[in-house]
Each structure stands twice: as C-alpha cells, then as structure tokens.
N, C-alpha and C positions, 0 to 999 in steps of 0.2 A: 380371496381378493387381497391385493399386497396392501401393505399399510403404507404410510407415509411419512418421513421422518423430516422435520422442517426445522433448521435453527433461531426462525425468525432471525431478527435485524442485531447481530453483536458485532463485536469490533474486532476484525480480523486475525488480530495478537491471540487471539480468545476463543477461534471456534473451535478447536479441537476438544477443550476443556466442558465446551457448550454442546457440543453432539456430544459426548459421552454420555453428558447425564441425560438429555432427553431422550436416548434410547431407553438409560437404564430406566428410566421415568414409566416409558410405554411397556417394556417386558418388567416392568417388578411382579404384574401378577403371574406371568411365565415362567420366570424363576421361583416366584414362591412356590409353585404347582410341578417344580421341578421339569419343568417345557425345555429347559434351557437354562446351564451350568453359566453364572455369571462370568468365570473364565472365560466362556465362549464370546459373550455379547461383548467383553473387552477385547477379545481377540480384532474379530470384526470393525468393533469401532476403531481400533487401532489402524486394522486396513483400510478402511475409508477414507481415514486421516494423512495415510500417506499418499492415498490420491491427494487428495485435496493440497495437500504441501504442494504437489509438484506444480498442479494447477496456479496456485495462488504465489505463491514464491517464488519458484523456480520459474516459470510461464509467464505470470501477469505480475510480478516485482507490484505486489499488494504491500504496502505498508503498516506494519500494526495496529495503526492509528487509525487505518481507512475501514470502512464497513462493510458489511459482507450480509449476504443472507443464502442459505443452501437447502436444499431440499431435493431428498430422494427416494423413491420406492422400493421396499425392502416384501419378505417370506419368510416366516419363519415355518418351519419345518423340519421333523428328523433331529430334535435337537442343534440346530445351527439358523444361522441368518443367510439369506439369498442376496444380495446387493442387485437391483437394476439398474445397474449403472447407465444405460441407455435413456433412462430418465433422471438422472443426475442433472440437476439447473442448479447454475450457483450464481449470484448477481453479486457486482462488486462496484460501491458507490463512491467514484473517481472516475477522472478521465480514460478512462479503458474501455471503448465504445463495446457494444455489446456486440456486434457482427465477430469481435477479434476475442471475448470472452468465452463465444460461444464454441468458435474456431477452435480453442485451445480446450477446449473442456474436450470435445470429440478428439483432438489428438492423442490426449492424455489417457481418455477411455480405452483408446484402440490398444495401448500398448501395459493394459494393466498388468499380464503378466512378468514380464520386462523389469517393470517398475515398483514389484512387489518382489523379486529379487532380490535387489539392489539393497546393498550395507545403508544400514540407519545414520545420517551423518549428523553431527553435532548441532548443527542448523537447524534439522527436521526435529531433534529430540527437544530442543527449545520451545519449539513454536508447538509442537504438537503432544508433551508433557505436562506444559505451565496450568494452573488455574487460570478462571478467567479474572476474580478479583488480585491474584498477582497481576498480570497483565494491564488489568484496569488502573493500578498503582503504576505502574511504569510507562502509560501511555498517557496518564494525568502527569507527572514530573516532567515527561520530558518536552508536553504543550508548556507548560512553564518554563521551563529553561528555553523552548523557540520563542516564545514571549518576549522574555528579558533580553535575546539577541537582538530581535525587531527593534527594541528601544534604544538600542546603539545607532542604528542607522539615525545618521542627524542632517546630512549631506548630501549631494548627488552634485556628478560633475559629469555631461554631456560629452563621450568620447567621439561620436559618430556613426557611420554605418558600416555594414560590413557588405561583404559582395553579393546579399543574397538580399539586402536591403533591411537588415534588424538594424536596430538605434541600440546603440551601448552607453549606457551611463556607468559610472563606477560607483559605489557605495562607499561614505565616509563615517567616524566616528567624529564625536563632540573634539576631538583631538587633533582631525584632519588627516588620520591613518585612513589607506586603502582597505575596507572588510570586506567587500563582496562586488558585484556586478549584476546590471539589473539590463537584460538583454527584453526589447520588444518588439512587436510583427503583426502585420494587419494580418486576421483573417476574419472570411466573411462576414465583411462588418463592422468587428468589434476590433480587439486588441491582444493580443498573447502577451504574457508576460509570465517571465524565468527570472525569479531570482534567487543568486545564490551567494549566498553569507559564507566567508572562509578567514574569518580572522586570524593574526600572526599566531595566539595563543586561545586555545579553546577548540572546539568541537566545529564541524561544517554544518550549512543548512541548505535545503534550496525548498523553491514556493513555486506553485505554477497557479496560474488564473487567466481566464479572459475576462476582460474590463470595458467600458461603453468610449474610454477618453481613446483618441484617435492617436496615434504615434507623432505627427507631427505638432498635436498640444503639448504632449510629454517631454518631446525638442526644446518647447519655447520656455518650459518650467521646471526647474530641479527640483519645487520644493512640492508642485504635483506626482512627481518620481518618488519621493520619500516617503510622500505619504502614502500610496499606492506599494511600496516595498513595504511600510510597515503594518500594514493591513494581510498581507498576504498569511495565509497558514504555513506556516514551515516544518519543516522530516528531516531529522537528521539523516546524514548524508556522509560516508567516508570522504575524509579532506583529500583523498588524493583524487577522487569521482570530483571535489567541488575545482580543485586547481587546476586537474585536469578541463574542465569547460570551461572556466576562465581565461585559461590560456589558450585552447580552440580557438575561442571567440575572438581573443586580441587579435590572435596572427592573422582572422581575417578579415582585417579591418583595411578599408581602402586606401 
C-alpha cells in the first residue's frame, strides 16, 4: 500500500528543504535496515523538487513568502522510491484559484520527463537547495523592509480612470515625491486593489487585496487610499516589473 508524503503548511521559499527531511524522517527505519541507500531517497527528493519548482515558480509565480502545502503518494521497493505523481496535490495560499492550480499541476505532471532533463538553473538551485530556517530568515527581513516602505506612503493624489474603468491614484512621500501607484476595480462586490511602490532609490513593491470600501469612496478620499495602501502585504518586485505597470497604467488614462 503506497505511503503518503505530506509537508503540511510551510512557506514556499522552504518546501524543498521541508520534503527532504520528511521523507528522510519516514524511510530512517528503511535506511537503517539498509531498504534503501540514503543517496537514493536524495536522489528522488531532489526529483520531486524539480517538479515542484516548475509547478510553483516557473507555472504559479508563488512567492517565497506565500504558503504552500504538498502531498504525494510514493513505493518503496527494489531499493528506490516510486513517485505517483498522479496523486500529487499541492495547495498554494494566495490568490491562485484552485481550478488554475490544479490545471498546472496536471500539465507539469504530463511532461516529467521533458523536465527532468532539463539543466538545473541558478533559480531552481536557490529555491530548491536552501534550508527552511535560512529561508525563514529572509522572508522575516524582507516583511520588514515592505513594512518600512508602507510607512512612506503618506499621500495619495486621485489621477483618474483609465479606459477599462480602474481609479488611479499616485502614491506620495512625507516629501511630496512620486513612490508608487495604487490602481482600483470593482469586482463582484468588493474592490481590487494593486499597489505598487517603486521609489526613485531602493527596491520595488507591489500588494494585491480585495477590500469591502467601493471605488467611488476611495475617489472621494486620499487619506482612505493611504491607509488601505498601507495595510496591504507587500513582495518585492523587479523595478523594471513595477515601472513597467506604472507606466501601462498611466498611458491608459482617459
């Protein structure tokens, strides 16, 4: 009967570090009884792991910081592990609806061989090398540094609508410098809101949320705009990704 290999709830930067050892956790008596050469069970978690990269990374643009939980049915036998990967569920807690999670997971499956090919690239070796408590450490800093950027925003300055009907406001410092752009949009409901921090000096951000206030409150109030920008969770973000949307947005402004 296969077993089942589960990482419960860790934070994405982190699972590769996190399935390693619950495997080795479940085969330590396998290995001790010589069932299976620890070289092996690394091998295989190492495979596993570069699914999952492509899944998570490469596929669903999962953030380090976002959560994850994975689970899959394995065999040991003959000395090696079995992967079912046909029972491979991975959950990922962000706006990533599950119909498009689950989508991608069966894509990524179909083409294991293909993708177990493929040269290890610098990206994959990061995410799927690191400890979890490194990880942990770098996903606790860098909530602090989107922190401290949130507490610049002091301003908002109502630019208008664009042709699709979002409300664009601009983001200010205590200084009355342009930092960021806080783009919003009814849907079913509620309120979408995109903001993205791109200061002249420093690092990029951007925050997504839906909110209960109605887009045409947020019109009538800047200082509802700031505070709703500075609530939002922020992910660092390449500044050319954040100037790049910035500038989208402006051009399409009525």
């Amino acid at each position: 009967m296969p077993q089942q290999l589960s990482t419960g709830f860790v934070i994405a930067g982190a699972y590769a570090d996190k399935l390693r050892r619950v495997l080795f956790a479940q085969l330590r008596d396998a290995i001790k009884s010589g069932q299976i050469e620890t070289k092996q069970v690394a091998f295989r978690a190492g495979e596993l792991n570069r699914v999952l990269f492509e899944i998570l990374v490469n596929k669903l643009k999962i953030d380090k910081g976002d959560v994850v939980r994975i689970r899959i049915e394995y065999d040991l036998s003959d000395g090696d592990i079995k992967w079912y990967y046909e029972s491979l569920r991975v959950e990922a807690f962000r706006r990533v609806p599950d119909e498009e999670v689950g989508e991608t997971v069966r894509s990524v499956v179909s083409n294991i061989e293909e993708l177990l090919s493929r040269p290890v690239t610098a990206e994959e070796r990061e995410w799927t090398e690191r400890k979890e408590t490194e990880v942990e450490r770098e996903v606790a800093r860098a909530a602090r540094e989107a922190e401290q950027i949130s507490t610049r925003i002091t301003d908002a300055v109502v630019y208008g609508r664009t042709k699709a009907g979002e409300l664009l406001a601009v983001l200010k410092d205590s200084d009355g410098n342009n930092i960021g752009l806080l783009v919003a949009s009814p849907a079913e409901g509620k309120t979408t809101l995109t903001v993205v921090v791109a200061p002249r000096e420093g690092d990029a951000y951007r925050g997504d949320a839906n909110v209960e206030e109605d887009v045409e409150a947020l019109e009538k109030d800047p200082k509802l705009i700031v505070n709703l920008a500075r609530r939002l969770q922020l992910t660092k973000i390449p500044k050319s990704e954040a100037e790049k949307f910035i500038r989208s947005k402006m051009e399409d402004l009525f």
